[in-house]
C-alpha positions in Angstrom: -7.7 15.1 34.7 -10.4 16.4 37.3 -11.9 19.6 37.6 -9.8 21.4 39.5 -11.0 22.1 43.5 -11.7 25.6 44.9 -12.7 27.9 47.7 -13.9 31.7 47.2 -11.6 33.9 48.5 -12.5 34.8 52.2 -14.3 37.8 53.2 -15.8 38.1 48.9 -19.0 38.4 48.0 -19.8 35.4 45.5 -22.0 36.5 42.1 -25.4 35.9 42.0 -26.2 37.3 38.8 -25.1 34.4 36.4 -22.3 36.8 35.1 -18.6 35.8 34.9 -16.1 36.4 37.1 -13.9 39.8 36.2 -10.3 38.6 35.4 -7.4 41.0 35.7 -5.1 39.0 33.8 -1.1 39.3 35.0 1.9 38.5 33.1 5.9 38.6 33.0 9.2 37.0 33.2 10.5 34.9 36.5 11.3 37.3 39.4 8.9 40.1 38.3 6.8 39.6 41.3 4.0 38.4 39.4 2.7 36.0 42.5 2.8 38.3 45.2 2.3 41.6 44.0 -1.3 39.5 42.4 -2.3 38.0 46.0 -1.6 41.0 47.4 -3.9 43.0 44.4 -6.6 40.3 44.5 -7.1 40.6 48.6 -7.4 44.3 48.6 -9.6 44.1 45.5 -11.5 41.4 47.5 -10.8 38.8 44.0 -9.7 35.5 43.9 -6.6 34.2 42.8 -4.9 31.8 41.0 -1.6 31.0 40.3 -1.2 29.5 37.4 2.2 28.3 37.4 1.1 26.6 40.4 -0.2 23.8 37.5 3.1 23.3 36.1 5.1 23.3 38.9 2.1 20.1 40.0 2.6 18.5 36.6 6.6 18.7 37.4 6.2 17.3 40.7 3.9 14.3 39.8 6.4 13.5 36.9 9.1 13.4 39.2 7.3 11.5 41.6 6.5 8.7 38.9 10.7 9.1 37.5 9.4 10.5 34.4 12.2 12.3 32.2 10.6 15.7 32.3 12.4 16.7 29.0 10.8 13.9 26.9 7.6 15.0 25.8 6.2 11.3 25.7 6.9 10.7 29.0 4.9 14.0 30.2 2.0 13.2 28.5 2.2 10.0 29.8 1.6 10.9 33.4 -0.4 13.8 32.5 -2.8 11.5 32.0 -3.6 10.8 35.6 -2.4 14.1 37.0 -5.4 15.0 39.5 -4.8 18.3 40.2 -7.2 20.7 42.2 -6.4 24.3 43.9 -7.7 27.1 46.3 -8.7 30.5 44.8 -8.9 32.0 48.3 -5.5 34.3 48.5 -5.4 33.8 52.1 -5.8 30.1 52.0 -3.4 28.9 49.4 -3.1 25.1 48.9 -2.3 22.9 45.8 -3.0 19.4 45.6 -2.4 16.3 43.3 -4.8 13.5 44.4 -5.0 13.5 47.6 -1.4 14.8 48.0 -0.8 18.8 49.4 2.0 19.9 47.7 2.0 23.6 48.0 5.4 23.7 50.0 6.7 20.4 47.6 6.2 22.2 44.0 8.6 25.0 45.5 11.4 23.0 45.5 14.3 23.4 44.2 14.2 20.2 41.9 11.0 20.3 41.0 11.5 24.6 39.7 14.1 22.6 37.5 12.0 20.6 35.9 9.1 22.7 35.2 10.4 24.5 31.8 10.3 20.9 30.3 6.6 20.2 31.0 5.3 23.7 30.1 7.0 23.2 26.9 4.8 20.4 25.8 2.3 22.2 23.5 -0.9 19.4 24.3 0.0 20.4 28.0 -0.1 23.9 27.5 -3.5 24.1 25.5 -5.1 21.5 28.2 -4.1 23.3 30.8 -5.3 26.6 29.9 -8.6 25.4 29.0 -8.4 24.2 33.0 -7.9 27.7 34.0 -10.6 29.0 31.9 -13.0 26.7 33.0 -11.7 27.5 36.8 -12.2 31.1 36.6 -15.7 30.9 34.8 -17.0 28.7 37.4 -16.1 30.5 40.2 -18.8 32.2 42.7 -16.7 35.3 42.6 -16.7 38.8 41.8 -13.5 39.0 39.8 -10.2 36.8 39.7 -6.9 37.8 39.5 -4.8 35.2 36.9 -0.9 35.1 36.8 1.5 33.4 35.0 3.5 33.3 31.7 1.1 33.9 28.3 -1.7 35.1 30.4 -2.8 38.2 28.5 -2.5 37.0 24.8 -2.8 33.0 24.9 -5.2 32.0 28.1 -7.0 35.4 28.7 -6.9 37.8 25.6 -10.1 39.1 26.2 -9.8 39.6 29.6 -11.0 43.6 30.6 -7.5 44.4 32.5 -4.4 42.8 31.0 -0.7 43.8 32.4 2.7 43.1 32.0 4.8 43.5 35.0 8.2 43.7 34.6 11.6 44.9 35.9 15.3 45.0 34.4 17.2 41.6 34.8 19.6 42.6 37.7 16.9 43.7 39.6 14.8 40.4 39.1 17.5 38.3 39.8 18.3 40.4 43.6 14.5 40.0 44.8 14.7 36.5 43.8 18.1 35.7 45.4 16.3 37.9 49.0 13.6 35.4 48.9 15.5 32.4 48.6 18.0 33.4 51.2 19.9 29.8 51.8 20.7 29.8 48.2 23.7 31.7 46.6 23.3 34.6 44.5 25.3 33.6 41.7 23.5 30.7 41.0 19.9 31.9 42.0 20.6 34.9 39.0 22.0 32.0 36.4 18.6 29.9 37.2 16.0 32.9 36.6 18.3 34.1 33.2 18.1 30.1 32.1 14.9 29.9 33.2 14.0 33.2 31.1 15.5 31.8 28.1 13.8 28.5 28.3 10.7 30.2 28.6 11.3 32.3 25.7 11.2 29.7 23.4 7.7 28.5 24.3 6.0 32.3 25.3 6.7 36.0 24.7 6.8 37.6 27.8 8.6 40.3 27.5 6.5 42.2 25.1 3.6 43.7 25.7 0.9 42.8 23.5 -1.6 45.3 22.1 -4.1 46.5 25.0 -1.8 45.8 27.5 -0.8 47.9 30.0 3.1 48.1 31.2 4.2 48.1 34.9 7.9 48.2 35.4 9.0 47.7 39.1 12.6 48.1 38.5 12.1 51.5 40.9 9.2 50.7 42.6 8.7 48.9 46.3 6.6 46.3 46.6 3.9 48.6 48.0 4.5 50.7 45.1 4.1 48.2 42.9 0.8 47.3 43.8 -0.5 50.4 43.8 0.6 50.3 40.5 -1.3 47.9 39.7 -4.6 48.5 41.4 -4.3 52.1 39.7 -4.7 49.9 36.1 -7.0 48.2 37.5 -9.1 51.5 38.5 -8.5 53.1 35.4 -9.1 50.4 33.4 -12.3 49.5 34.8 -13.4 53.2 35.1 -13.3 53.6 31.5 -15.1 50.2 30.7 -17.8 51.3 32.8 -17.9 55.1 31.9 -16.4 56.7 35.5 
């Protein structure tokens, strides 16, 4: 697998010092608002970002592509073999590719959200790929990164100075992710994110907040809200780290 491709997020100021990048590491279950409310953090803090789920949802896709049964752990690791996967840091120029395939708008749908639980399951994937984003983040000419996905704060970035868990209660999860993916019923948009939670569950804790890491619940909170929220950890977190 290559090293992945990337871009420093437009209008940043890229390191010079030789120090790593700052990583405010984001976690919590499907339909928390982990993607958004990060860009959205990570362009007013002027950060990168990377989605990591982005990488599964890649792995998913190229296993479909190839007919791989995504539920049989051979098979993934079979094609994970040649899975050439690169991605954009900048927040305001998103793209995800697999060779010399874009398939930021491809790894969104529907089929391929299906299959993703089966590949992220596959421990050797798991361990692989978060040595990829570690290696991503440390090599980028940036000031700080903003990191989401599932396991972020206690498997791929434990260390990392800010660490939060954003959340919200199940029925209110389930109704922003029904609103976003309006051509889809309601019903059956809730019953994906609960199985997709359960799936999940098995592999990551992501419900719990682990020691040293700080709690935002959205259930009440707008989206604005929410990343004021966030940014406020971020502030306060940092603040203390550096004596403010």
């Amino acid at each position: 697998m290559t090293e992945p491709l990337t871009k420093p997020a437009a209008g940043s100021t890229p390191t010079t010092s030789g120090t790593a990048p700052v990583v405010v590491a984001i976690d919590g279950p499907a339909g928390s608002g982990k993607s958004s409310v990060s860009k959205a953090a990570a362009l007013r803090l002027g950060y990168g970002f990377l989605d990591t789920g982005a990488a599964y949802r890649a792995l998913a896709w190229h296993a479909l592509a190839h007919g791989a049964d995504t539920s049989d752990a051979t098979a993934v690791l079979e094609v994970f073999g040649d899975f050439d996967y690169a991605i954009s840091l900048d927040a305001r120029d998103r793209w995800v590719r697999v060779g010399e395939v874009d398939v930021t708008a491809a790894i969104r749908e529907p089929r391929v959200t299906d299959a993703v639980s089966g590949v992220a399951r596959v421990a050797s994937v798991r361990h692989a790929v978060n040595e990829l984003f570690r290696r991503l983040v440390a090599s980028a000419a940036l000031p700080g990164v903003v990191v989401e996905g599932r396991d972020i704060t206690t498997v791929v970035f434990p260390d990392a100075p800010v660490r939060i868990l954003l959340t919200a209660a199940p029925e209110v999860r389930a109704a922003r992710r029904s609103a976003e993916l309006t051509d889809h019923d309601a019903a059956k948009v809730a019953a994906a994110l609960h199985q997709r939670d359960a799936a999940d569950s098995t592999v990551v804790d992501f419900l719990t907040a682990a020691p040293g890491v700080e709690v935002v619940d959205s259930t009440h909170l707008d989206f604005e809200q929410t990343v004021d929220a966030v940014l406020s950890v971020v502030d306060n977190t940092m603040g203390a780290r550096d004596g403010r």
